[in-house]
N, C-alpha and C positions, 0 to 999 in steps of 0.2 A: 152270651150272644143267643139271640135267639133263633129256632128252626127259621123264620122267613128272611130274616137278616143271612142268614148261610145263606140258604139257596140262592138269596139275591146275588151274592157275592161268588157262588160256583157259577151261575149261569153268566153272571158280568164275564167274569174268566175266560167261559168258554167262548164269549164273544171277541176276546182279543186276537190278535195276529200273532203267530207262534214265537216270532221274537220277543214282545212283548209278555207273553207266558211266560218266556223262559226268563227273562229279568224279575217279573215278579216271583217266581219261585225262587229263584236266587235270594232275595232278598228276604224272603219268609222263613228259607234255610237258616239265612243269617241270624232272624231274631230269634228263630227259636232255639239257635247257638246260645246264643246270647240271656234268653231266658231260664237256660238247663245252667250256663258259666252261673248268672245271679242266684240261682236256688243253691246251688252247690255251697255259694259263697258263704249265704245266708246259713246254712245245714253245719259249714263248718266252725262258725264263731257262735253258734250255739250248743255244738260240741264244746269249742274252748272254753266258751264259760263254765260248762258243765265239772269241766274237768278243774278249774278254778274252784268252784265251788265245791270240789270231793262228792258230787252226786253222780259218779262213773263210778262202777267198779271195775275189777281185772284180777287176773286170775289164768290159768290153763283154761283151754277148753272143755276138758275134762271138769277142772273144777268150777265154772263156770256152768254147765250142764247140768254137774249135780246140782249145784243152787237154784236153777228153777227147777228141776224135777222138786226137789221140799219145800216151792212155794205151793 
């Protein structure tokens, strides 16, 4: 999005009636609920594959630690 594209969209904002504010905030909440639930979703079946495919390792933390320190 671009800077003039925001500003349009903070100044529209500011032009609405407070109930209106508050429903569209509502709803921005929502998506961006909504955006963080799909990334999450997305972060975790490419974990599972990962683990599918034995490109995770595990281990202690400890040892774990020491393996990147001897990278």
């Amino acid at each position: 999005m671009s800077i003039a594209t925001l500003d349009r969209l903070i100044d529209d904002f500011k032009a609405l009636p407070l109930d209106d504010k508050e429903y569209a905030l509502d709803v921005i909440k929502k998506q961006l609920t909504e955006a963080k639930r799909s990334a999450i979703a997305k972060r975790a079946k490419e974990a599972t594959s990962n683990l599918k495919k034995g490109a995770v390792k595990s281990g202690t933390v400890k040892e774990l630690y020491m393996e990147l320190e001897s990278d």
